[in-house]
C-alpha positions as a Markdown table, in Angstrom:
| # | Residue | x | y | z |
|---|---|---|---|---|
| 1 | Unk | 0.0 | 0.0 | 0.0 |
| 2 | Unk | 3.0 | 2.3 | 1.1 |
| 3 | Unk | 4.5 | 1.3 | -2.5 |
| 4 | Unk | 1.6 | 2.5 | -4.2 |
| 5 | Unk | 1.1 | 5.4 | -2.2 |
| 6 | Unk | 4.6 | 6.5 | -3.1 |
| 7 | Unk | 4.2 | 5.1 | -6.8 |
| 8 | Unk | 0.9 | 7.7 | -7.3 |
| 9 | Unk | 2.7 | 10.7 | -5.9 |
| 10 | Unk | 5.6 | 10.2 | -7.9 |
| 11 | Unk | 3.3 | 9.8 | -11.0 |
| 12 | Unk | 1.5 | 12.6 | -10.3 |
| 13 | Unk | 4.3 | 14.8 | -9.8 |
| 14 | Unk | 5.8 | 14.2 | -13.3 |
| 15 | Unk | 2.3 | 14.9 | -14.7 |
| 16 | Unk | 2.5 | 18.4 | -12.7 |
| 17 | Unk | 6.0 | 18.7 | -13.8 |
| 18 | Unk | 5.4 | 17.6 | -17.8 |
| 19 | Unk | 2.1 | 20.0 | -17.5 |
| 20 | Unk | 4.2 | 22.8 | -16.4 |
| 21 | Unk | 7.0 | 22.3 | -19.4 |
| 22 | Unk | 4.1 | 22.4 | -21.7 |
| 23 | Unk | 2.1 | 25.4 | -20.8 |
| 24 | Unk | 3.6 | 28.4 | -21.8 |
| 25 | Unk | 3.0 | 32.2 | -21.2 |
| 26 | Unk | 1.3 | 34.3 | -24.0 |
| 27 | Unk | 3.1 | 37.4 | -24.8 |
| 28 | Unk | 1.3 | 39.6 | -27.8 |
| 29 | Unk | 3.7 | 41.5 | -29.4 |
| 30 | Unk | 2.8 | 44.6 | -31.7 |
| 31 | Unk | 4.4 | 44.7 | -35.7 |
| 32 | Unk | 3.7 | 46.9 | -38.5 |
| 33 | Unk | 5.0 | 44.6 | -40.9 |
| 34 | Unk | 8.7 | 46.2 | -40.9 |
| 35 | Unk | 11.8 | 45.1 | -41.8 |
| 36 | Unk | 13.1 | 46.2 | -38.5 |
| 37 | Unk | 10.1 | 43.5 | -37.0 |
| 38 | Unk | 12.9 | 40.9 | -38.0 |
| 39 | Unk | 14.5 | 40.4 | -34.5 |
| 40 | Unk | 11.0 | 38.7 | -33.5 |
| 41 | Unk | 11.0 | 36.8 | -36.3 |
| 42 | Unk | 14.4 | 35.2 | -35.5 |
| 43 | Unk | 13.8 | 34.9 | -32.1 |
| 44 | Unk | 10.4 | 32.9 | -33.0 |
| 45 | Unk | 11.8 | 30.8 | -36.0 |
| 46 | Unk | 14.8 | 29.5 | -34.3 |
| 47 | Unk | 13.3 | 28.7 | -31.3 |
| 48 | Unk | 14.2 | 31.3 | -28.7 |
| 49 | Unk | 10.7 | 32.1 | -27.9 |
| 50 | Unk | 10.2 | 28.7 | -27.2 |
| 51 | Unk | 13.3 | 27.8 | -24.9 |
| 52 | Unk | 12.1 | 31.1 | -22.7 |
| 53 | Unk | 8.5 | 29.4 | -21.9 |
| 54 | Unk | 7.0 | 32.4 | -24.2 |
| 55 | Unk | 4.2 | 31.6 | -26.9 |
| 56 | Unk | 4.6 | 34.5 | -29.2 |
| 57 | Unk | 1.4 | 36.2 | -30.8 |
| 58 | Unk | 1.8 | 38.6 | -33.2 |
| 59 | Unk | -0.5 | 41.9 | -33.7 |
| 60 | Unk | -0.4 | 43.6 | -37.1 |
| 61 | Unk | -0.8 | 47.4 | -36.4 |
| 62 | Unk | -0.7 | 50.3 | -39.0 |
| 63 | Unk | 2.0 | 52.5 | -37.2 |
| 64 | Unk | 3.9 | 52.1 | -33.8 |
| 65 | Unk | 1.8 | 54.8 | -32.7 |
| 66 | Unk | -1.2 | 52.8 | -32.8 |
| 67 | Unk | 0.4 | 51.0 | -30.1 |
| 68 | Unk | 0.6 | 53.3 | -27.2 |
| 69 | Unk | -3.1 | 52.4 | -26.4 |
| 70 | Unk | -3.7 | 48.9 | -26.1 |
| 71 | Unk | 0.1 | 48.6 | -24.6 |
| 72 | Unk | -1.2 | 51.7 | -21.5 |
| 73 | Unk | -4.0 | 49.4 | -21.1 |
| 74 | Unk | -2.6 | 45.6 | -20.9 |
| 75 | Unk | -3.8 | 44.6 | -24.2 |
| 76 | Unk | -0.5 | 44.3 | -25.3 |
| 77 | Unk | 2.5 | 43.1 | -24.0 |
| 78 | Unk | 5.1 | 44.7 | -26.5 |
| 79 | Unk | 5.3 | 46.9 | -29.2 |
| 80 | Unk | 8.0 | 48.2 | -31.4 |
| 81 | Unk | 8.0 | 51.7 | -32.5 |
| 82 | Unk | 10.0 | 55.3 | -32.6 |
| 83 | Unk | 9.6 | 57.4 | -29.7 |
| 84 | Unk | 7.2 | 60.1 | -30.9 |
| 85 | Unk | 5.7 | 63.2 | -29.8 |
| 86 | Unk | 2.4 | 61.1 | -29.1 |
| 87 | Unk | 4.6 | 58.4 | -27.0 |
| 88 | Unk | 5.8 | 61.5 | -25.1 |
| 89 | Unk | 2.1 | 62.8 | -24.6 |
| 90 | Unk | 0.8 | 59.7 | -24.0 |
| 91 | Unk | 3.4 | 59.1 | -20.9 |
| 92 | Unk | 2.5 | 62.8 | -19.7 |
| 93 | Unk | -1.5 | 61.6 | -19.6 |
| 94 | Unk | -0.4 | 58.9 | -17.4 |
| 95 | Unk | -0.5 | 56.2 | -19.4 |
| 96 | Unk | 2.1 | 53.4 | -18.2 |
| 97 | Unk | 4.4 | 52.2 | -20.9 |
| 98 | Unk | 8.2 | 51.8 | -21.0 |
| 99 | Unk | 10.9 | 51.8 | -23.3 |
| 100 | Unk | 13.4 | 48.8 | -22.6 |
| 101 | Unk | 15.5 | 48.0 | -25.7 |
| 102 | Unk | 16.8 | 49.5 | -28.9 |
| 103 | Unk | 14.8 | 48.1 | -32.2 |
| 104 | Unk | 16.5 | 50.3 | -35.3 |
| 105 | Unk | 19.2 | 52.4 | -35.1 |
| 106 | Unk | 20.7 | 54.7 | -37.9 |
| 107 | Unk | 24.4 | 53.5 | -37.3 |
| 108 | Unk | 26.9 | 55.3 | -38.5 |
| 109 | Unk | 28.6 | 54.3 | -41.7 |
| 110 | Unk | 25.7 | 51.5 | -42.6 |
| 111 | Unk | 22.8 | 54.0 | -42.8 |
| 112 | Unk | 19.1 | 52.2 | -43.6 |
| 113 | Unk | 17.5 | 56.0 | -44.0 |
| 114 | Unk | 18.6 | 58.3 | -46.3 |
| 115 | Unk | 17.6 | 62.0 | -47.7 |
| 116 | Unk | 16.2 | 61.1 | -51.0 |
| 117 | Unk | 16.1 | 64.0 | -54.1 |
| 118 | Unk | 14.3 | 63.6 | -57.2 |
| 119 | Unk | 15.7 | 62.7 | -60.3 |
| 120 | Unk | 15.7 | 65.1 | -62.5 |
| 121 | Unk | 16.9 | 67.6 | -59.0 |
| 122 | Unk | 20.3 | 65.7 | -58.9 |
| 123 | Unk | 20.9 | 65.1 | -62.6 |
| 124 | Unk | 20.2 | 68.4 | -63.6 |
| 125 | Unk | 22.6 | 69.9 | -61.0 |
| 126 | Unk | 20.0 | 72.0 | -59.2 |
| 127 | Unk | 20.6 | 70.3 | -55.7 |
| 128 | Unk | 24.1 | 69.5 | -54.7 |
| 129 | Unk | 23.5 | 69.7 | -51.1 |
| 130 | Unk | 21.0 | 69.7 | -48.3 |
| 131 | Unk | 21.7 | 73.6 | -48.3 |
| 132 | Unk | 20.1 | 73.2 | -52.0 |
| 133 | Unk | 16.7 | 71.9 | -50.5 |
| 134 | Unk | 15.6 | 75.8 | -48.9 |
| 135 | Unk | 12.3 | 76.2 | -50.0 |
| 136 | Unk | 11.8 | 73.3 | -51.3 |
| 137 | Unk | 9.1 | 70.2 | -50.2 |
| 138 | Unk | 10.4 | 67.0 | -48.3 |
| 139 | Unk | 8.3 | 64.5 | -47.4 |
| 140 | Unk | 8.4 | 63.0 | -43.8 |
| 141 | Unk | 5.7 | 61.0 | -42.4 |
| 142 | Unk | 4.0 | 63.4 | -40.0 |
| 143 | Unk | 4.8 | 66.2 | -37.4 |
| 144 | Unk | 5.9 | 64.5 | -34.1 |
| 145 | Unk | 7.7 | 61.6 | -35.9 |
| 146 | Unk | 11.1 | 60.3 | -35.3 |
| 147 | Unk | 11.7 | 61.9 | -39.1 |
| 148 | Unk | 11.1 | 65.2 | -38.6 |
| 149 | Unk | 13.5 | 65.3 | -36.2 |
| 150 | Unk | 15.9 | 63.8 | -38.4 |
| 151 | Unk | 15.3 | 66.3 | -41.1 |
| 152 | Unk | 15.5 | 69.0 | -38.3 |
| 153 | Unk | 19.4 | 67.5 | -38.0 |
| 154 | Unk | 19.8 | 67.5 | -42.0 |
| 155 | Unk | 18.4 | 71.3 | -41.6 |
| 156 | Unk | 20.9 | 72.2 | -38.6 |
| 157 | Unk | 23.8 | 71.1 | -40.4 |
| 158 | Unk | 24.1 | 73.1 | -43.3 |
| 159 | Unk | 23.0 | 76.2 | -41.1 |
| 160 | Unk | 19.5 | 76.5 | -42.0 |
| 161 | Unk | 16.2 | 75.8 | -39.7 |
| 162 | Unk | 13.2 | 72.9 | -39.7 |
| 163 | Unk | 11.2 | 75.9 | -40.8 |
| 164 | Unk | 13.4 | 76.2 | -44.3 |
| 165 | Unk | 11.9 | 73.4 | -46.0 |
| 166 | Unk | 8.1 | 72.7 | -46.7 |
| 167 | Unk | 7.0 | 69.5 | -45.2 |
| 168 | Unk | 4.8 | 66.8 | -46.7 |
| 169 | Unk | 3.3 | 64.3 | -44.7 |
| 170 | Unk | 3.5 | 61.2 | -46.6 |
| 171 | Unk | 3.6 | 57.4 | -45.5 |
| 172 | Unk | 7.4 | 55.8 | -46.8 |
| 173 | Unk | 5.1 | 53.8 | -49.6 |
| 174 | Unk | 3.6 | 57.3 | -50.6 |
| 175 | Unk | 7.0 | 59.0 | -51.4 |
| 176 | Unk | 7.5 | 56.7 | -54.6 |
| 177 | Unk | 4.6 | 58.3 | -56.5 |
| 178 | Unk | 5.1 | 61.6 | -55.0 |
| 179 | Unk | 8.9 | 61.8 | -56.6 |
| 180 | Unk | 7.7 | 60.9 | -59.8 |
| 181 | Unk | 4.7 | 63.1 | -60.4 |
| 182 | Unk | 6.9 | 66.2 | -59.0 |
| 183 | Unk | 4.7 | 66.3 | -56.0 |
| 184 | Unk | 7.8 | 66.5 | -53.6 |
| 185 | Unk | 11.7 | 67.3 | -54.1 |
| 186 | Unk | 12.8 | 65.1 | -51.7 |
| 187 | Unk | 12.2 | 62.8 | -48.6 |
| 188 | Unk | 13.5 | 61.3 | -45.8 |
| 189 | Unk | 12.9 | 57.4 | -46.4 |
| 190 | Unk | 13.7 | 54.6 | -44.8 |
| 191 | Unk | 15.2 | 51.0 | -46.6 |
| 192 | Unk | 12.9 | 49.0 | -48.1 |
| 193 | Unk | 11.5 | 52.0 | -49.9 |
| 194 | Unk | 14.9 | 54.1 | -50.5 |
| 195 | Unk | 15.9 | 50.5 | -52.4 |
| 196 | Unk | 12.4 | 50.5 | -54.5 |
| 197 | Unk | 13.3 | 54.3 | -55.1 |
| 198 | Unk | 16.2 | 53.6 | -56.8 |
| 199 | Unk | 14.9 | 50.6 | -58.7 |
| 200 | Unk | 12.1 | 52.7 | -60.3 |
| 201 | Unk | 14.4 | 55.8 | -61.0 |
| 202 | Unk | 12.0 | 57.8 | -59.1 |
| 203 | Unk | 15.1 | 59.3 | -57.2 |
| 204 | Unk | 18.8 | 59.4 | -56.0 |
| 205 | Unk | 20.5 | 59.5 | -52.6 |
| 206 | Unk | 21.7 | 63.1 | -51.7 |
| 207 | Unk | 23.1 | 61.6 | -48.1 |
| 208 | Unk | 22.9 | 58.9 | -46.0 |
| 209 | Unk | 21.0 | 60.0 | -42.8 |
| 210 | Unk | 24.1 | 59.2 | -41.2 |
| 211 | Unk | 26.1 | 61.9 | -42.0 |
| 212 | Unk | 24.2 | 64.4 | -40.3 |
| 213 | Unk | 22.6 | 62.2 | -37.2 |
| 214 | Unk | 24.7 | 59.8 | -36.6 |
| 215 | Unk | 23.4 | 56.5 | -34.7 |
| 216 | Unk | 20.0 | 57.8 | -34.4 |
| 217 | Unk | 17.2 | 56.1 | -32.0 |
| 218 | Unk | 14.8 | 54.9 | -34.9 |
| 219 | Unk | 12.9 | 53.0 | -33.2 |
| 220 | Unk | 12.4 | 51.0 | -30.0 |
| 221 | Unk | 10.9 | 48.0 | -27.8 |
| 222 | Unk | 8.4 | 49.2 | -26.1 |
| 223 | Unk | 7.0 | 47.2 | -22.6 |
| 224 | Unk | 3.1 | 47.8 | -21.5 |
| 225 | Unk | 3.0 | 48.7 | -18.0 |
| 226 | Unk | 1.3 | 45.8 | -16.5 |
| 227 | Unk | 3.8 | 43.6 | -18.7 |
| 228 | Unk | 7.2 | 45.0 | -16.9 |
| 229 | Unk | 5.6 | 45.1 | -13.8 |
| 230 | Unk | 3.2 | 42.3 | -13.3 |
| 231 | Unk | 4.7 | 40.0 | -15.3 |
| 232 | Unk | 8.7 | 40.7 | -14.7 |
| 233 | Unk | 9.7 | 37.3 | -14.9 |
| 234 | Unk | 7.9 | 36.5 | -18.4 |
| 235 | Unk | 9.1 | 40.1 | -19.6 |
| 236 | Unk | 12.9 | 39.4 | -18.6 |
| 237 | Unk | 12.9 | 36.1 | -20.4 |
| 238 | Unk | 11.5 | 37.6 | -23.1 |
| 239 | Unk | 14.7 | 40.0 | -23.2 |
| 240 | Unk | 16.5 | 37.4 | -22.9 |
| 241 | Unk | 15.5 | 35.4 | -25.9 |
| 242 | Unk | 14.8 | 39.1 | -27.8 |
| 243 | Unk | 18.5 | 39.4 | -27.3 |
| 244 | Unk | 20.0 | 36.3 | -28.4 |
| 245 | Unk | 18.1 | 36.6 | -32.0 |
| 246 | Unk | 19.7 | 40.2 | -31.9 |
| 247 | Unk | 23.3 | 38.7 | -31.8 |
| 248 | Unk | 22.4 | 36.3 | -34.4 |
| 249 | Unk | 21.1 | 39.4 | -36.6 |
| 250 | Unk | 24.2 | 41.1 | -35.9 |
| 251 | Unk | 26.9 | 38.0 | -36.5 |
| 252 | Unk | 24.7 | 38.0 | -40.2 |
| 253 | Unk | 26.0 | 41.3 | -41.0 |
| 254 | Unk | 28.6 | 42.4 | -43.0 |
| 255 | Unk | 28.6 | 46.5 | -43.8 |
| 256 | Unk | 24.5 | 46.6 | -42.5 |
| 257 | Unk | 24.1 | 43.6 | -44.8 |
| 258 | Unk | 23.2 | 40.3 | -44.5 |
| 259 | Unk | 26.0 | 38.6 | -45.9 |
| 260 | Unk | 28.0 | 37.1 | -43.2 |
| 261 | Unk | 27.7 | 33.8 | -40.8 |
| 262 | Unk | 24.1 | 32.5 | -40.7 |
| 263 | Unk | 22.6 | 35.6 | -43.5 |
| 264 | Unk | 21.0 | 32.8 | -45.6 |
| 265 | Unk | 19.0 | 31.7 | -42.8 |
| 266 | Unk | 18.1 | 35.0 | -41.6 |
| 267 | Unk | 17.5 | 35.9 | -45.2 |
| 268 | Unk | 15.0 | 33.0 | -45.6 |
| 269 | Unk | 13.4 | 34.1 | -41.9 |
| 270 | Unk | 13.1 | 37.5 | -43.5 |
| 271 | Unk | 11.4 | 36.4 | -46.7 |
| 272 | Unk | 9.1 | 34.6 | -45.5 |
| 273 | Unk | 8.0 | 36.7 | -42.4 |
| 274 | Unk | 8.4 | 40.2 | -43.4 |
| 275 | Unk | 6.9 | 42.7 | -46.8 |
| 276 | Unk | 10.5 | 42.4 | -48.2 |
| 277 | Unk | 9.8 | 38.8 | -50.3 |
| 278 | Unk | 13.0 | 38.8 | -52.8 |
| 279 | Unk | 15.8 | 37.5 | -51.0 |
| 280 | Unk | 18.5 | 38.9 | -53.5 |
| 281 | Unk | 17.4 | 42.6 | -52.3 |
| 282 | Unk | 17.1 | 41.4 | -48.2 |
| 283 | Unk | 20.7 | 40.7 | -49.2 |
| 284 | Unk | 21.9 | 43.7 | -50.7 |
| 285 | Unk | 19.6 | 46.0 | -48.3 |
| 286 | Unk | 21.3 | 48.1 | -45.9 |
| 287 | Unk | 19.3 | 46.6 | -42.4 |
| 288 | Unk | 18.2 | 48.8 | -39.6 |
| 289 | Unk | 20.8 | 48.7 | -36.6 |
| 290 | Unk | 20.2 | 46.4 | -33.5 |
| 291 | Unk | 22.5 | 46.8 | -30.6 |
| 292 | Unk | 22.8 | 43.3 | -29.5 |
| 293 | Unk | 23.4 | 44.2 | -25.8 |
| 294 | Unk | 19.7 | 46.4 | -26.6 |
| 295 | Unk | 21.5 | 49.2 | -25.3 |
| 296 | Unk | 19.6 | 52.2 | -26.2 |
| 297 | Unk | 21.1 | 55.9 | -27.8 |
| 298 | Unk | 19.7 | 57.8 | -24.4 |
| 299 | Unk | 21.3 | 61.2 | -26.1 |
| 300 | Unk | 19.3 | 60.4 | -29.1 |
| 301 | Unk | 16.4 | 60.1 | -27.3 |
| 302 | Unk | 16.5 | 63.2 | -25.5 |
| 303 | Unk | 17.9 | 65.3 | -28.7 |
| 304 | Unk | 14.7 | 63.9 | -30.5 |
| 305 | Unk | 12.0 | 65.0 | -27.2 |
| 306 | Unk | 13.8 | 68.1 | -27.1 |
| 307 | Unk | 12.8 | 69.1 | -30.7 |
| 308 | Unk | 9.3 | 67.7 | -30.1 |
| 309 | Unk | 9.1 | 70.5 | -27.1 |
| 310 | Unk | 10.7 | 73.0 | -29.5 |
| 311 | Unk | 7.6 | 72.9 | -32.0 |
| 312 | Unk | 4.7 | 72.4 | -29.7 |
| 313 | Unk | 4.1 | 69.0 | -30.4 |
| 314 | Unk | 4.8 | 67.7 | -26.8 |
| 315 | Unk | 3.8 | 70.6 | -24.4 |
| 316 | Unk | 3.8 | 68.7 | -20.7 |
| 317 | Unk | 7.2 | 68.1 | -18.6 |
| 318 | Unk | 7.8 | 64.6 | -19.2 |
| 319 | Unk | 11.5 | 63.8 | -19.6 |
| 320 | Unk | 12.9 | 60.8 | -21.7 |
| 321 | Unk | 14.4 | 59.3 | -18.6 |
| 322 | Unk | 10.8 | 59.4 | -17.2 |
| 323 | Unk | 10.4 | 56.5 | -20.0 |
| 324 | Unk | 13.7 | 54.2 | -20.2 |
| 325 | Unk | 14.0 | 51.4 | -18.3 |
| 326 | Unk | 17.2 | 49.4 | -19.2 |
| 327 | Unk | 17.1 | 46.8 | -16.4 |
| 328 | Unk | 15.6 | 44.1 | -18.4 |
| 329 | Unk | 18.4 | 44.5 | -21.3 |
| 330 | Unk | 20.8 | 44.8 | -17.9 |
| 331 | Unk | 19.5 | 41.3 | -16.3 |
| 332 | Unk | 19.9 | 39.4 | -19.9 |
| 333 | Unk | 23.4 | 40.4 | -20.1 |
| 334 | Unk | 23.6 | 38.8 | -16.6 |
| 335 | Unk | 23.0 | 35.8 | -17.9 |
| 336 | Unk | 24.2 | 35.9 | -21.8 |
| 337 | Unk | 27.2 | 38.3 | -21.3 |
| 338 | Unk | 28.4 | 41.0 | -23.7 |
| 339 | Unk | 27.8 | 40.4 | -27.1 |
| 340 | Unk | 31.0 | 39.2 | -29.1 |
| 341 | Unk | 31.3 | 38.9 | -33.1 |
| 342 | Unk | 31.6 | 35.6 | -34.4 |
């Protein structure tokens, strides 16, 4: 009887055990169907996800700003966006949200934005230089936006203002047909449109966003409030595996492409997950930035919420330290170490 006792508890406990390998914790996770949403991807596809306990579900969203929402009120775990004027406002409201890890940077020397020109503008000799654009229109994709402060830097260094240019607010798809028909002079666009640009002859690279704003915060990983604080142990192991698919990403590169140890499979990942379908232009694209410690450009950040302040788009007092919360990024590395290069 003592036998069996033992024999049913033992059973029982295994079943517990087995029950609590197999059940895993949800997390949703926000994408708009970017490039830069590769880093999920990888960490889904090669089983990362998996190893932490986490049962990824991916939520298809318009714009990163359409995030802010759901992620204030616990629909959503994670998003992935720039930090915009309506991020800023959104914290300054009260609304609980943190950023924890960089997504896309601009890195210096393997820029994925760049400040497109028309054309005819650059053939014909009638803009040399971003000092050439006074007066004229650039499309960005809206007041607030990570962009504009970008094209505030392209403004600043050649010595003229923000207000110098006229701005058109055009989604990156949108600035294909408005550099054909004449409808704009130039733009700043992000890769996988700046490569379609070029393809179609709609218009040439006057600069590399990198040569004016250098390693610029782009976009980041965003954490809802209930995630990073009722759910810390899910959120950290989600870092954790978050950060191992970014060192894979970055041991792919070679120049910000993927042509180094383990790009075919990331290429493949890529192709089958994200807008970008060819795999001979994922290849030869120039790839957003992803620091594989997920150490975040803090100066970036602040330049960027300064300017926002500056025009009136964010009027309250919140500061971007307010919002950055690097201890999950800090606990990974804990455990995986600093990143080295294969």
């Amino acid at each position: 009887m003592r036998h069996l006792l033992r024999t049913t508890i033992i059973t029982s406990a295994m079943a517990l055990m087995a029950g609590t390998a197999l059940a895993a914790d949800k997390v949703t996770m926000g994408i708009v169907n970017a490039v830069s949403d590769g880093v999920f991807f990888i960490a889904a596809d090669k089983g990362y996800f998996k190893a932490e306990g986490i049962d990824p579900e991916f939520v298809e969203f318009d714009t990163g700003a359409k995030m802010v929402a759901p992620l204030g009120a616990g629909q959503l775990d994670v998003g992935g966006g720039a930090a915009s004027a309506g991020l800023y406002n959104a914290i300054d409201r009260g609304i609980r949200i943190r950023i924890v890890a960089d997504k896309a940077t601009n890195v210096k020397g393997a820029p994925f934005q760049f400040f497109m020109v028309r054309t005819d503008l650059i053939d014909s000799g009638k803009v040399k230089t971003i000092a050439d654009m006074k007066g004229r229109k650039v499309a960005i994709t809206g007041a607030g936006g990570s962009d504009a402060s970008v094209l505030n830097e392209a403004m600043k260094s050649v010595g003229l203002t923000y207000n110098d240019v006229e701005k058109v607010y055009l989604g990156f798809p949108q600035h294909i047909p408005a550099l054909q028909n004449g409808a704009i002079d130039g733009s700043i666009t992000t890769e996988p449109t700046t490569t379609n640009i070029l393809k179609l002859g709609a218009g040439k690279v006057l600069t590399g966003n990198d040569a004016f704003y250098p390693n610029a915060q782009t976009a980041t990983i965003i954490f809802g409030g209930d995630f990073a604080e009722k759910r810390k142990d899910v959120a950290h192991r989600f870092m954790k595996a978050y950060l191992r698919a970014a060192r894979d990403f970055n041991d792919a590169l070679v120049d910000g492409r993927l042509q180094g140890p383990g790009g075919e499979e990331i290429v493949s990942i890529y192709a089958k997950r994200t807008v970008i379908k060819d795999p001979a232009v994922l290849r030869n694209m120039v790839m957003a930035g992803v620091n594989p410690d997920g150490k975040l450009n803090v100066d970036s950040l602040k330049k960027d919420l300064a300017f926002f302040k500056e025009t009136g788009d964010v009027t309250g007092k919140v500061e971007a330290t307010q919002v950055v919360d690097e201890s999950f990024a800090e606990a990974a590395l804990k455990e995986l170490g600093p990143y080295k290069k294969k």
